[in-house]
N, C-alpha and C positions, 0 to 999 in steps of 0.2 A: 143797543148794546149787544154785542156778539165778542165772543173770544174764544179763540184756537186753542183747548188745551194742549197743556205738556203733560206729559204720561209722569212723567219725573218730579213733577214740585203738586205740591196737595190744592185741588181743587177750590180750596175757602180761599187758601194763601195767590191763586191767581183773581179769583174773582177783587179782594182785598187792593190786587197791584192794582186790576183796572181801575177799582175809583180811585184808586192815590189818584192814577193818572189823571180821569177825567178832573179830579178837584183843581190839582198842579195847574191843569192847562187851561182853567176856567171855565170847562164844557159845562161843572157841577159848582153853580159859586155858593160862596158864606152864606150858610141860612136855608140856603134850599134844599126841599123834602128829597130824598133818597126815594125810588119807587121800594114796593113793601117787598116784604122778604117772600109772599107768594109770586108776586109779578117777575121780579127780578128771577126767581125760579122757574117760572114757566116760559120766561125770555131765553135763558139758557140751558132751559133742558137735563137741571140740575134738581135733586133733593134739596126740599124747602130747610131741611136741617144743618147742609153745606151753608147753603145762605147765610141763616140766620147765623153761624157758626164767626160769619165771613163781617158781619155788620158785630157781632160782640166784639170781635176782635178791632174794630176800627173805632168801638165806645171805647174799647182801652184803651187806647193810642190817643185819646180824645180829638181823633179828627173830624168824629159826626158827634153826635148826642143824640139819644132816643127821649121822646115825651110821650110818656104813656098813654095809651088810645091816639095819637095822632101818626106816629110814626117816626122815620129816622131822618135826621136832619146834619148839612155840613155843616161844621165848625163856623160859629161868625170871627174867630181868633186868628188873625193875620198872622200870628209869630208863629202859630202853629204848623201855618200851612206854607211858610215858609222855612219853617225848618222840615217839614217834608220836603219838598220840593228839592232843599238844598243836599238831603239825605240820599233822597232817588239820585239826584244826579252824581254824586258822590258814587255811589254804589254804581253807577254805569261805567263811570273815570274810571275807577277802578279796576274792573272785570275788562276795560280796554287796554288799558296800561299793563297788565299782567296779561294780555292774548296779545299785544305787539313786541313787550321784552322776550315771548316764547320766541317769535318768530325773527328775533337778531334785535331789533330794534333798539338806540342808544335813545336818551332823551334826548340828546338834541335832534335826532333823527324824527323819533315822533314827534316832535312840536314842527316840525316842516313838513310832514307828512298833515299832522293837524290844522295847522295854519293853509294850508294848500287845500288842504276837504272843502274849509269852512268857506274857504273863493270860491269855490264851484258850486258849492250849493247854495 
């Protein structure tokens, strides 16, 4: 696990995006232990208090669950990780569609510009 911060958005709140990400994408599946909140800190070269900071924040979202003395574990709840999933991407549409109507863009315009990305790649 590595990540490039942003000087701009708060350290817990980027570490937090990566595992959304990893869960999203299946790197991290339902059930499986999170490494601990030293590890993950010593991987990123972060204050164990960031971390840990970073993993309450994701008990509250109840995307992981911690059990005490074992450690922190992902969500085994499908809906959940699906309405992640469906929120990230939401939240990407979004910041897209407001950075293409800056630059002229009509909707029918983006959705051929969109439809033509998605051929290419």
């Amino acid at each position: 696990m590595s990540i490039q911060f942003d000087p701009n958005k708060a350290i817990y709140a980027q570490i937090v995006d990566s595992f959304y990400q990893q869960i999203c994408s299946s790197e991290l599946m339902p059930g499986e232990k999170l490494p601990s909140v030293r590890e993950t800190a010593q991987t990123l070269k972060v204050n164990p208090n960031t971390v840990s900071r970073a993993y309450q924040e994701m008990d509250r979202d109840k995307v992981t669950f911690s059990k005490r003395g074992q450690g922190t574990f992902v969500t085994e709840d499908h809906t959940i990780i699906r309405a992640l999933k469906e929120a990230l991407a939401k939240k990407q549409l979004t910041e897209l569609v407001h950075y293409m109507r800056k630059l002229g863009y009509t909707d029918e315009t983006m959705i051929e510009a969109l439809t033509k990305t998605i051929r290419e790649v």
